[in-house]
C-alpha positions in Angstrom: -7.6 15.8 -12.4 -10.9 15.6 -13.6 -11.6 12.2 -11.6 -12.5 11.5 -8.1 -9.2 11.5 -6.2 -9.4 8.4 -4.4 -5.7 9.0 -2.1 -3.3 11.3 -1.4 0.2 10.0 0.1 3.1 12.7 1.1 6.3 11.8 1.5 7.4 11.5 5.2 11.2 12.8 4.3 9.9 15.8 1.9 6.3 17.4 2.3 6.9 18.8 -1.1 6.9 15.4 -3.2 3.0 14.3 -3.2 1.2 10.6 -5.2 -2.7 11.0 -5.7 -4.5 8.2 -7.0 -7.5 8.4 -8.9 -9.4 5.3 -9.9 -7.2 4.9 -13.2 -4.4 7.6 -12.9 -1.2 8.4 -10.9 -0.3 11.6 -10.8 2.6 13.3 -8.6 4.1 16.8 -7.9 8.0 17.3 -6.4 6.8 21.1 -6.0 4.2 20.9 -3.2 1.1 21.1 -6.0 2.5 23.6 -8.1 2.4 21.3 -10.4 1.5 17.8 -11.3 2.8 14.9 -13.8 0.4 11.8 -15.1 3.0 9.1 -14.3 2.8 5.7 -16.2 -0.3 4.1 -15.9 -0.2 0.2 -15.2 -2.2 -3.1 -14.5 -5.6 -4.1 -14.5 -8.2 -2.9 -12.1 -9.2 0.6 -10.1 -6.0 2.2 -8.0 -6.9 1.7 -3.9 -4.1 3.0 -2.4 -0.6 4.5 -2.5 1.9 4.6 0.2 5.2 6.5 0.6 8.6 5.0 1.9 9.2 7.0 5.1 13.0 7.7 4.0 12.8 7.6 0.3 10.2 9.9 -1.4 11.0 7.9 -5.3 10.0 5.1 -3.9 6.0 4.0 -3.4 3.6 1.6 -3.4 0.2 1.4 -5.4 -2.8 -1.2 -4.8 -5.7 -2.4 -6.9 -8.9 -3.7 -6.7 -10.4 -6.1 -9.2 -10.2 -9.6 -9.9 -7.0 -9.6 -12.1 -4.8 -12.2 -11.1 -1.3 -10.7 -11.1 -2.5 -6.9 -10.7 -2.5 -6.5 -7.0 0.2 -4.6 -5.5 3.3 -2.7 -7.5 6.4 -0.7 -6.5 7.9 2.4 -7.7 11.9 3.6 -7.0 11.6 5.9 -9.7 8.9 8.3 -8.3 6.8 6.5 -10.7 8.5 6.4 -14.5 8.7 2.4 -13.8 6.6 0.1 -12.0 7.8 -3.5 -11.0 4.4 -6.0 -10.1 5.1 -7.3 -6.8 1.7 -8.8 -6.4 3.7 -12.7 -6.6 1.0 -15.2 -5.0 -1.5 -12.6 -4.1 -5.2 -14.5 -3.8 -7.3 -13.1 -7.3 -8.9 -10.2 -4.5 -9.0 -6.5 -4.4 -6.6 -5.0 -2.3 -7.4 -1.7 -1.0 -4.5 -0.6 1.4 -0.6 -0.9 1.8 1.5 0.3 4.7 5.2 0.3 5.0 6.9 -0.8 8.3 10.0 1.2 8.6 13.1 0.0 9.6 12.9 -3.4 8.0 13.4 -4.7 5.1 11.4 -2.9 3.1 8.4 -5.2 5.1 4.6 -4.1 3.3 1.5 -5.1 4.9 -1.6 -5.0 2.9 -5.3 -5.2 3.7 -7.5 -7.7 1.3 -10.9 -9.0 1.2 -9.8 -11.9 3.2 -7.5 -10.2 5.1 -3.5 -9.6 6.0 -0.5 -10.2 3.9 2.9 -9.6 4.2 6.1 -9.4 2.4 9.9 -8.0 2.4 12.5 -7.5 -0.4 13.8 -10.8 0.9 11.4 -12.5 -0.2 9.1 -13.5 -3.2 6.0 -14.4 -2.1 3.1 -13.0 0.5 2.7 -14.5 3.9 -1.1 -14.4 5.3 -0.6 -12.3 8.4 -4.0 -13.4 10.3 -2.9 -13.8 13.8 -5.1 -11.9 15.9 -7.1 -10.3 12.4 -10.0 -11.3 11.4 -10.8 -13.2 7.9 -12.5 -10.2 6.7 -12.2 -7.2 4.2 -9.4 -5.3 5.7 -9.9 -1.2 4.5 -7.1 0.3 6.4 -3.9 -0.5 7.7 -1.9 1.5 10.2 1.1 0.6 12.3 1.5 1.7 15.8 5.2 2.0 16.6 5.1 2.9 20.4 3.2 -0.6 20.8 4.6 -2.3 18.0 1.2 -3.2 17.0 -0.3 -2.9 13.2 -3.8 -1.7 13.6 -6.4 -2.9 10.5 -9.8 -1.2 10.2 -12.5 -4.1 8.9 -15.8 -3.4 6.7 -18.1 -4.6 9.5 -16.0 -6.0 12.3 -15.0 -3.1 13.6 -10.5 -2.0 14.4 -8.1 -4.7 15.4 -4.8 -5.1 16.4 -2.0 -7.6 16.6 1.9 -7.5 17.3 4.0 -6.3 14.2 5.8 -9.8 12.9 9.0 -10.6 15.2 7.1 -9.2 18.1 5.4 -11.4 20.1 3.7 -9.1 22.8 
């Protein structure tokens, strides 16, 4: 690699297909590590963070940091030969984490410098998700299912939790 790895996802449904992100690279193995592919680089702005699909190890997502206006968030189905830009009406913010909610519709959370957003394949657009979140740089985002809660871990105000949307307790 050569770079400071700066993620690592592996695929929930095969441990052998692996994304690591360095600040300007994607690269990924099918093989466990054995070996490793550059996939196409895209967008403005360091790589933050890349997340799996829990059922579908082609397809993940990659977030940026900068102040690029339309180079947030992107989406691979292809295990990363094509990247479609799904960063819509993103505020002109780094974004430094994405998590998947599984069984939805394909529902992404993702942590900002002024917080929560949230978007599905049905729509077009991101939705600020601040109930119960502070306005704050958001670092880390992880969804407890047993709770239904999505937990987000703050630069300086500490770990937070709120109800996954549709649940209201």
């Amino acid at each position: 690699f050569n770079q400071y790895i700066r993620g690592i996802a592996i695929a929930p449904s095969n441990s052998q297909v692996i994304y690591a992100i360095t600040d300007s690279r994607v690269m990924h193995t099918q093989n466990g590590g054995t070996t490793w592919s550059q996939v196409n680089a895209l967008g403005n702005g360091s790589n933050t963070y890349i997340a799996v699909h829990p059922q579908d190890p082609n397809t993940a997502y990659l977030t940026k940091s900068g102040y690029y206006g339309t180079s947030k968030v992107y989406v691979t189905y292809d295990a990363g030969t094509t990247w479609q830009n799904i960063s819509y009406n993103l505020p002109n913010l780094p974004v430094h984490c994405v998590v998947y909610e599984k069984n939805t519709d394909n529902r992404i959370y993702v942590g900002t410098d002024v917080g929560v957003y949230v978007t599905d394949s049905t729509m077009t657009s991101w939705l600020p998700f601040s109930t119960g979140l502070p306005n704050v740089i958001v670092k880390e985002l992880e969804i407890f299912y047993p709770g239904n809660k999505l937990r987000a871990a703050t630069y300086g105000r500490g770990v937070w939790e709120t109800p996954l949307l549709g649940f209201n307790t």
